[in-house]
N, C-alpha and C positions, 0 to 999 in steps of 0.2 A: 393513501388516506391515513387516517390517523386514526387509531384504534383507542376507543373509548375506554379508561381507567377511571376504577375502582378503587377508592381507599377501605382499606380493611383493615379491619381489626380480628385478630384470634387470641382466644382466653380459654385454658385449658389448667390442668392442674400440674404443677412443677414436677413430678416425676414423670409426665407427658414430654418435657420441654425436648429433649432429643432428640426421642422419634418424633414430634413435630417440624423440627428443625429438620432434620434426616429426610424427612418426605418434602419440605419447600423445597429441597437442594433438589431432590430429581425430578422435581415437576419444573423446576427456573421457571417460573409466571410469578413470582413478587418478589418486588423492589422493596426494599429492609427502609424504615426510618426508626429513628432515636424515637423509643414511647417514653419515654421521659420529657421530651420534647414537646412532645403533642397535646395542644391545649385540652382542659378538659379532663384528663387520663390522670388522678391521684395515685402514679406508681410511685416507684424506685428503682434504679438502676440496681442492676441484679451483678451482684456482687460474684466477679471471677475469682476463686476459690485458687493457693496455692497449684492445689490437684490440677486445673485446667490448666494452668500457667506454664506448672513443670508436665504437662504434658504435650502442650502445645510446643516447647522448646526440642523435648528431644525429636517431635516427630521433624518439625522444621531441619533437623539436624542430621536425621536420619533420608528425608528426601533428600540434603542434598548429596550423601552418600551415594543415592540410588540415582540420580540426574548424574553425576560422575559418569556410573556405569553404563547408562544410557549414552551418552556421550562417547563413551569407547564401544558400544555394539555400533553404532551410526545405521548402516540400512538393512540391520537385523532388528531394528527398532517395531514395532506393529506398525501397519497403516489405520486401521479402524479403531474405532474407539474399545478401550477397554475394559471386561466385564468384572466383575464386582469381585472384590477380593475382602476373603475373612480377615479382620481386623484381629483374632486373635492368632493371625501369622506371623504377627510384626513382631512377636519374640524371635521365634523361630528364623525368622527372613535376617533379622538383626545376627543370630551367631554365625550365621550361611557366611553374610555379607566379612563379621571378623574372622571368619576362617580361611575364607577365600583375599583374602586383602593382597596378603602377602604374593600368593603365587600370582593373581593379577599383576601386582606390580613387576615382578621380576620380567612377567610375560611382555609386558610394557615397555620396560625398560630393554630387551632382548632388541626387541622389533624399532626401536626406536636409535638402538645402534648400528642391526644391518642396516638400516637406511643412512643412516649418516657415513655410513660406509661407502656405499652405494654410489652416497655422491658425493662423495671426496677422493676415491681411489682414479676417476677417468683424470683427475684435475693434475695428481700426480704423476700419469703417467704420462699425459700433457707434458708438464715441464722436464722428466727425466728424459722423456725421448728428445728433448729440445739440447738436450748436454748430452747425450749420447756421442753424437759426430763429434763435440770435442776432445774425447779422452780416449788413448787406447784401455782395452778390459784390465781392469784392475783384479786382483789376485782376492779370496778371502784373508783380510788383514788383521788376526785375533786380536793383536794390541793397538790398534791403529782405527782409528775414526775417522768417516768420511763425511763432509759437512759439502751440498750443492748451494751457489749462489745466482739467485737471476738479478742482474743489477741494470738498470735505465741508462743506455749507451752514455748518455749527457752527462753521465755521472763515473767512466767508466774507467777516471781519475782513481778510483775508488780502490781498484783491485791492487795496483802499486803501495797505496797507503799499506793497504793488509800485508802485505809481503814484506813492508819495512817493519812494522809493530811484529809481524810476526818470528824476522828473524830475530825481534829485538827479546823476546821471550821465549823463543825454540833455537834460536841460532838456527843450524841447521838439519833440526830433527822435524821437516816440516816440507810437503811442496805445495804449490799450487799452480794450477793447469786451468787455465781461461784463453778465451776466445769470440770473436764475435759469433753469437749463434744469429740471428737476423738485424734486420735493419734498425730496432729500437734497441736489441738488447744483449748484453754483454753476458755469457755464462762465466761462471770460476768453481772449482772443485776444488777443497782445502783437504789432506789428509795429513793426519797428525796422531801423536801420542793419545790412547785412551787416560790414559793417569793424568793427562793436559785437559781433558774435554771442560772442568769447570770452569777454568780459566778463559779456554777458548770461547766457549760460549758468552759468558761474563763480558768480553770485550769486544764479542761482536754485537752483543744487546747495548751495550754502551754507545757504538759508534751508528744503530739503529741502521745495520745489514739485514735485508731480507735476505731469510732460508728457506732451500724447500724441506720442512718435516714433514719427513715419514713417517709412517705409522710405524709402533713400537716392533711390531713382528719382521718388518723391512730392513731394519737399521743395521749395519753392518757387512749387510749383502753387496756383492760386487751390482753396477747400477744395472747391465742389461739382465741379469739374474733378475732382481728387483722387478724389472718392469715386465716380465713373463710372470712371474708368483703374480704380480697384481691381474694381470689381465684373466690370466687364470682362475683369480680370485672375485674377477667382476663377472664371469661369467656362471661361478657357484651360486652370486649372493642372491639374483632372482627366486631362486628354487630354495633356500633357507629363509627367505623374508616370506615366499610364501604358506612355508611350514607354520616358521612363526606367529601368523597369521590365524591361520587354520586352527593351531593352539590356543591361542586368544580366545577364536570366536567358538572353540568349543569351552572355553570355561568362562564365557558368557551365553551360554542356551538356555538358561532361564530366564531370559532378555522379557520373554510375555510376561511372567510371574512381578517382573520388579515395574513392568506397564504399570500391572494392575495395582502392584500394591503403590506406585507412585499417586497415581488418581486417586486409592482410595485416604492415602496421607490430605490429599490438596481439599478431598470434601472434608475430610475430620476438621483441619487447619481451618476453614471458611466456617465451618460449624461451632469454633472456639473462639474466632473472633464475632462471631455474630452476635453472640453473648452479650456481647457490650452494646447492643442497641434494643436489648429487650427488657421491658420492663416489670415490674414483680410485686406482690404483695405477699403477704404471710405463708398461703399456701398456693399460690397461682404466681402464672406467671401470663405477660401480653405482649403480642410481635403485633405491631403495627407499620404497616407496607401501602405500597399503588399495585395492584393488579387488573391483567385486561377484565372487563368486564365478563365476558364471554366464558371467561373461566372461572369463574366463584363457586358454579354448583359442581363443578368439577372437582376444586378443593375443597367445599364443604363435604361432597362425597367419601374423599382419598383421608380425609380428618378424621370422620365416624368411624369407618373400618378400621384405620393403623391408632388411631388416639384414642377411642372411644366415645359414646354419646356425649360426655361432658365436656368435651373439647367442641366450641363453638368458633364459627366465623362470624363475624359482624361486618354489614359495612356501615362506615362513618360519613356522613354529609362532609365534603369539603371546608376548611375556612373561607373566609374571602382572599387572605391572599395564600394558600394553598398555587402551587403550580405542578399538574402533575407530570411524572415522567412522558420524553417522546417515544413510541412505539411507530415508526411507519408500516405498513402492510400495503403492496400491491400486486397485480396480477403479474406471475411471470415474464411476459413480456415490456412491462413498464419496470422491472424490479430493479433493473441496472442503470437509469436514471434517477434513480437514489443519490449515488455516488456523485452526483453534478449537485443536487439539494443539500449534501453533507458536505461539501465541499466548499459551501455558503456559510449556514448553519443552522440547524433544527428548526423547523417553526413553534412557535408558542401552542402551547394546548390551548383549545377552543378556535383556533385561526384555521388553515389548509394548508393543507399538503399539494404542493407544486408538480409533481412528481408526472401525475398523467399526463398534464400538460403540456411538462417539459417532452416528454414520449412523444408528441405529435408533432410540436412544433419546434424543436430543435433540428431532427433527421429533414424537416420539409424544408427550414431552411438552408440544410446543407444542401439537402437538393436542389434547388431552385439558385444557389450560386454556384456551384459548380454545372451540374447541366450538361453534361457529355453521357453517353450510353458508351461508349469505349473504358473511358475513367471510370465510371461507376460498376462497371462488370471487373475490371483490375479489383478495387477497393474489395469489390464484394467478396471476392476470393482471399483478398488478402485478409479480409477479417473472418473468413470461414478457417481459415490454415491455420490464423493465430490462437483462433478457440481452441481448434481440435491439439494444436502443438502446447499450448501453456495454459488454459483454461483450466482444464482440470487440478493443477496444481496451485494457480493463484487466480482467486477468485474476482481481484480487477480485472485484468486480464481478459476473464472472460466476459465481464459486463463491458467493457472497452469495446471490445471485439461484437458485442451484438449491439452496441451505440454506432458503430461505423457501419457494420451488414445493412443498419437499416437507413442509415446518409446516404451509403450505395447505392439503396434500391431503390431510392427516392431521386438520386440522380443517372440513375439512368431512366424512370419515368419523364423525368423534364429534358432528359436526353431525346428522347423520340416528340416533346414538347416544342423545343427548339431546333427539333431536325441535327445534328451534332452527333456527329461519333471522328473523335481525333479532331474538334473542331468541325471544318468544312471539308473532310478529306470524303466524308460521307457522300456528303452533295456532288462532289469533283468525281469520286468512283464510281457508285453505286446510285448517284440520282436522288440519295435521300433528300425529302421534302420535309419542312418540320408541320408540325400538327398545327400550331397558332403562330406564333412569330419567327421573325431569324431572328437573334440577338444583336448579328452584325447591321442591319438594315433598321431594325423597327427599334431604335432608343426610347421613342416616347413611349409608347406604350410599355416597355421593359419599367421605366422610370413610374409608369402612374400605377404596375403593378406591386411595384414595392412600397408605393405611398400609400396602396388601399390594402395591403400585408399590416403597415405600421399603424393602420388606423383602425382595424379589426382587431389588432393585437393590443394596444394602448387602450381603446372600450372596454375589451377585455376584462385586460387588468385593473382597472376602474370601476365594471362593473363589482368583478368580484372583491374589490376592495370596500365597494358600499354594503355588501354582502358582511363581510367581518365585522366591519364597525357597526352595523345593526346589529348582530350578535352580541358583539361584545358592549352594547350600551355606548357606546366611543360617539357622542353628538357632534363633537365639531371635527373629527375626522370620517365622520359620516356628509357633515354638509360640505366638506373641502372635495372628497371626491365625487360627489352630486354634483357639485360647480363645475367642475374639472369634465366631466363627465360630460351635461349639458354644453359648455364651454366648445366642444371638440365635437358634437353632433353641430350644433349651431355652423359653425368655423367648415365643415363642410360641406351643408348647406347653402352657407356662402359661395364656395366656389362652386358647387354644381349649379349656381343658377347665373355666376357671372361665365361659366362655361356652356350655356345655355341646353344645359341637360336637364334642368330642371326650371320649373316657370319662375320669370323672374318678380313674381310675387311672393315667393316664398324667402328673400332677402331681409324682407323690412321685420317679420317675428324673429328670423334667426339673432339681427342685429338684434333685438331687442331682448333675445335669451342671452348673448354674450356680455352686456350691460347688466342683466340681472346675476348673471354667475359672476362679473368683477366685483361686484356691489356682497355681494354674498362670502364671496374668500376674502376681503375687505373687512369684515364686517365681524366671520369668524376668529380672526387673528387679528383686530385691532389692539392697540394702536399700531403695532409691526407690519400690517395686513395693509396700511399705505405702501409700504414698501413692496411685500410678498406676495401680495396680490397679482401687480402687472410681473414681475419673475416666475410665478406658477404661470399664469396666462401665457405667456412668451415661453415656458420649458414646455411646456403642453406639446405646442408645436414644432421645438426643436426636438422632442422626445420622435415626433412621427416621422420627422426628416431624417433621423439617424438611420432609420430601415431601407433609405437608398444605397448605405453599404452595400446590401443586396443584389442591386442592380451592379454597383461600381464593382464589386469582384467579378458579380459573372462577367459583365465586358471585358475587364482585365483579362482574366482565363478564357474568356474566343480569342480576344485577339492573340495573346501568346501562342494559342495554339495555332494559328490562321500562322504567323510568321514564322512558327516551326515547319509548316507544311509548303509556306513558299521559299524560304530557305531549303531545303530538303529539295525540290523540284531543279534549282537552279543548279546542281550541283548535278556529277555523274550520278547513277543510280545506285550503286554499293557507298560511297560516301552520301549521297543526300538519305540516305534511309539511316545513316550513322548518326548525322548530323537533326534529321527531324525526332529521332528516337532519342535523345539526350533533349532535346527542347519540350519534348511531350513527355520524361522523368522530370525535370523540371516543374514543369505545369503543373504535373501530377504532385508532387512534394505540395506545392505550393497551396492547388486544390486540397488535399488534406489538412490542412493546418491551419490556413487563415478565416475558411468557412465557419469551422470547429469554432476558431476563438469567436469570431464576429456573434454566431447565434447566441453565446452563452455569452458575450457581453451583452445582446440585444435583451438577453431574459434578466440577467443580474441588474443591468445599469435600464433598462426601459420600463419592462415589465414587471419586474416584481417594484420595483418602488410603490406602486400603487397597491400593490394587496399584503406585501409578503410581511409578516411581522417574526425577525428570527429573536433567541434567544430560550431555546426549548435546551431541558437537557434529558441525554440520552437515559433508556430502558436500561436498568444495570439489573436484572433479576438475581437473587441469589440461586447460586446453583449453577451459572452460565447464561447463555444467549436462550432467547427463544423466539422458536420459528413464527413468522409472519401469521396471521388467522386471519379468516373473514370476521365480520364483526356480525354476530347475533346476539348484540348486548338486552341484557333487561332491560326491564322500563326505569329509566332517570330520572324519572319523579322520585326518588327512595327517599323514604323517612330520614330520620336524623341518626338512629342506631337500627337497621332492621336487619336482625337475625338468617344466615341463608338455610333456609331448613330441610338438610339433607334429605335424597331418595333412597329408597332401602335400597340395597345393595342386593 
């Protein structure tokens, strides 16, 4: 539902203005508007002062020092929200943070080279031990540089060049020792003059030779040396990155401290910018907001105590084109068909919230096309596992997760309906009977239970769309779905008396209600309404035929599963239980997904046409989110300015 809002007004005296401010932010029940803005209200925008500017900057500036550090504690981080931090620590917390900078960073920096260590040292001992076999052990060579090459067999023209260029600048104070090390790649070991190494290098960056470099501490070393110091060395670095570590996170343990004084930067920040939508007079100042109704004596209470008697709340009568914020509120078990309603978009204040709705008749649709008591006991579980495994961390997740528990439970109710468990495997093993129809057998009746789903559901929507337009004064989309309405009881009156379920007396008023409802949608949307008329009239009816979706899934999904279980049979018994169990994953995929869309098309593109009017915008409270309420609003009738006048305290 939609929780009834309140435009307020508060006027208190300008040295009030903060702690007014200060107490909206932890109560979040009002949505900020520009009072300069608001007809009626002879303020002025209250002028941010130097002072709030350059204080808003350094704190901006200072949280994001502390977001840094946050970022380096990672899941030293708090989980719960954090408690209140004196705002005269943020000198203090400011010298902490320039004293500690430095050894932070070194710590950082520390930890951020054993790992690059870490995983570059296996890489080279990869390639040395690959040029190992080619060389006998070389001696330590003080004047003499050794330079390893892995070059692309395809290329391995390559090594002769270097030997020609190199006698051409060493003569012969220079060897080189290659060989094929495998199938793509060609090794070469160059030792040379160190007093040449500029040179040498210089012409092998020229001719674009890949080297393998070593790390500066290796160089020089004979190469099976080398690659013991490294392994050696791989087996240190765990036990020193974990130190490192450990260092780190103890000169990050006041990890809570920089929570709190984060949170308490982000309300000051909210509290400096909110400034700019408050309005002022000489010695007053005035925040005008939407809050739930429910809560007005609540803050006119929280205003006397922390503001004083002179800080009043008012509420103000609406304009006419006033629209106020959305707040949805429902009962825990409908809350997570929210997310199917926001995924639309908001509905207008004064219209309905689809939400319960959605709660009953989307899970009953899943039900009733999928329809197996097998599949729906899978689903059920799988949506019980996904709550308890990711729910608590991500709150789709878990409304996800309790929108399918309840598709499940609904299909395996029409599972024991249709008799179905794996299809027919039920009836074939166990003798199961279904309660009212097979699916396989009884078409027509599967078929006229989906026509009388689309035409309960289509009233419905109809109904309650004459419902909003009388609300909202709306006359000629009040008389289109009164037409529409009539139209679709008439129309199956019709057929229940050409089906002779009903007397066929009762044909000749229906024709004559369906003549008066063309004549009427005609009539409201003329001259257009030649046209739109018979187009409504005829969608009407394609609107209720689209709910044999319904029916055409669930037959799709018996029979798939029917030809998994006779596939399956015809086969040995270890292969056909292979073979039907891949066809009933299958099934099952297919049963999750296509039901899913089909319902939430049926509600988007069938039924809400007729009631739903979106274009609401969401609750932004300052302060943050706040939680859902029941509505125990005042009386609506409110004067034009009436005062809420606080209880003692």
């Amino acid at each position: 539902m939609l929780v009834p809002m309140a435009k307020v007004e508060i006027v208190g005296h300008r040295r009030h203005l903060d702690a007014v401010l200060a107490l909206l932010q932890r109560h979040g029940a009002v949505h900020l508007l520009d009072a300069t803005a608001v007809p009626g209200l002879r303020v002025s925008s209250l002028a941010v002062d130097e002072g709030y500017a350059r204080e808003g900057e350094e704190l901006r500036q200072l949280g994001l020092r502390i977001e840094g550090l946050l970022d380096l504690a990672g899941n030293l981080r708090l989980r719960s929200e954090p408690d209140t931090f004196p705002g005269t620590d943020l000198d203090e917390l400011l010298a902490d943070l320039d004293e500690m900078a430095p050894r932070l960073e070194t710590a950082v920096k520390r930890i951020d080279e054993l790992e690059n260590e870490h995983a570059a040292l296996p890489r080279h001992v990869e390639s040395l031990r690959r040029l190992l076999p080619l060389i006998p052990e070389l001696p330590r060579l003080e004047t003499y540089e050794t330079v390893a090459l892995l070059i692309d067999s395809r290329h391995a023209g390559v090594v002769e060049l270097l030997r020609d260029e190199l006698t051409e600048m060493l003569g012969s104070r220079f060897d080189v020792l290659s060989g094929q090390i495998d199938r793509d790649t060609v090794g070469a070991v160059l030792v040379f003059p160190r007093r040449e190494s500029r040179r040498i290098h210089a012409m092998l960056s020229r001719e674009q030779v890949s080297r393998v470099q070593l790390p500066e501490q290796f160089r020089g070393v004979p190469l099976a040396s080398a690659v013991v110091s490294m392994e050696r060395r791989i087996g240190l670095l765990p036990t020193e990155i974990r130190e490192a570590k450990a260092a780190l996170a103890a000169l990050l343990s006041p990890v809570e401290r920089w929570e709190r004084a984060r949170a308490h930067i982000g309300r000051r920040i909210a509290q400096i910018e909110a400034l700019r939508l408050v309005g002022t007079t000489e010695k007053t100042f005035v925040i005008v907001g939407w809050a739930p109704r429910r809560r007005l004596e609540e803050l006119a209470d929280s205003l006397t105590v922390e503001a004083g008697a002179e800080t009043l709340l008012a509420e103000l009568e609406p304009a006419p084109d006033d629209e106020p914020p959305i707040l949805l509120t429902n009962p825990a078990p409908v809350r997570p068909f929210q997310l199917f309603v926001r995924m639309l978009a908001l509905p207008r204040y004064g219209t309905l919230d689809p939400t319960m709705l959605m709660s009953f008749f989307v899970p009953l649709f899943f039900g009733i096309m999928l329809g197996d008591v097998a599949y729906g006991l899978v689903l059920l579980g799988v949506a019980v596992w996904a709550g308890k495994r990711w729910g608590r961390r991500t709150p789709v997740v878990a409304d996800l997760a309790r929108i399918l528990g309840l598709g499940a439970a609904w299909a395996v109710v029409w599972g024991f309906v249709f008799g179905e468990i794996l299809g027919d495997l039920g009836h074939r093993v166990a003798g199961l009977e279904p309660i009212w129809i097979n699916r396989e057998e009884a078409i027509e009746p599967l078929l006229v239970l989906a026509v009388a789903i689309g035409v309960t559901h289509v009233l419905l929507g109809l109904a309650l769309g004459v419902w909003v337009s009388a609300r909202r004064g709306d006359r000629r989309r009040l008389t289109e779905r009164a037409a529409l309405m009539l139209t679709l009881v008439a129309l199956c009156v019709i057929a229940g008396a050409a089906a002779d379920v009903l007397p066929h007396g009762a044909m000749t008023p229906a024709v004559v209600a369906v003549i008066v409802a063309f004549v009427l949608l005609v009539a409201v949307q003329w001259p257009l309404g030649a046209i739109l008329g018979p187009l409504d009239l005829l969608g009407i009816v394609t609107n209720v035929l689209s709910y044999l979706r319904i029916a055409a899934l669930g037959l799709a999904s018996v029979f798939l599963a029917r030809v998994a279980n006779e596939l399956g049979a015809t086969a040995p018994l270890a292969i056909g239980i292979v073979i039907a169990a891949l066809f009933h994953v299958l099934n099952l995929a297919l049963g999750a997904f296509s039901p899913t869309i089909q319902a939430l098309r049926l509600h988007y593109v069938e039924f809400f046409d007729k009631f739903y009017e979106p274009g609401g915008a969401p609750f932004q409270p300052f302060g943050g989110s706040i939680a859902p309420v029941p509505d125990t609003s005042l009386d609506r009738s409110a004067p034009r300015r009436r005062s809420i006048e606080p209880q003692p305290s």
